[in-house]
Residue, then its C-alpha position, 0 to 999 in steps of 0.5 A: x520489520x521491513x526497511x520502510x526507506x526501501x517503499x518507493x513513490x509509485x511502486x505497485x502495492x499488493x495483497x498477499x493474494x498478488x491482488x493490486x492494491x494500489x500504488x504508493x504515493x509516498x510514506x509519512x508517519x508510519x502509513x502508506x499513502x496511496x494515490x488517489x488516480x490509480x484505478x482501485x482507489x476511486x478518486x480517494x487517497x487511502x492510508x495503510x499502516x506500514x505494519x501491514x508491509x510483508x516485503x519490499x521486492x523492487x518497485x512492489x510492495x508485498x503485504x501481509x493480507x489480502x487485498x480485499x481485507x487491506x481494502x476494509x482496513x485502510x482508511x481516507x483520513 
């Protein structure tokens, strides 16, 4: 289980294909939230669970899929 207080605000969120994401706009409540101006998230905030974290390196989120299936699991609300 990764150490969520190691996610921080605006590190780079990856698939486990090193596919971009998004980028972290804070932790709440055991879900990511992502930020709604990165290029990827089309204007939307996009929630993950902190389940689908793999690994934290520095200022990049690793997770556990790719990022194409993390793009049809995550959620607006």
């Amino acid at each position: 289980m990764v150490d969520v207080a190691e996610i921080k605000e605006h590190a780079d969120v990856v698939g486990s294909d090193g596919a971009h994401v998004g980028t972290v706009d804070h932790v709440d409540k055991g879900e990511i939230k992502l930020t709604k101006k990165d290029a990827a998230a089309g204007g939307l905030h996009h929630y993950i669970p902190v389940d689908f974290v793999q690994s934290v390196e520095g200022d990049m989120v690793r997770l556990d899929r790719p990022a194409e299936e993390v793009k049809r699991e995550w959620s607006t609300s």
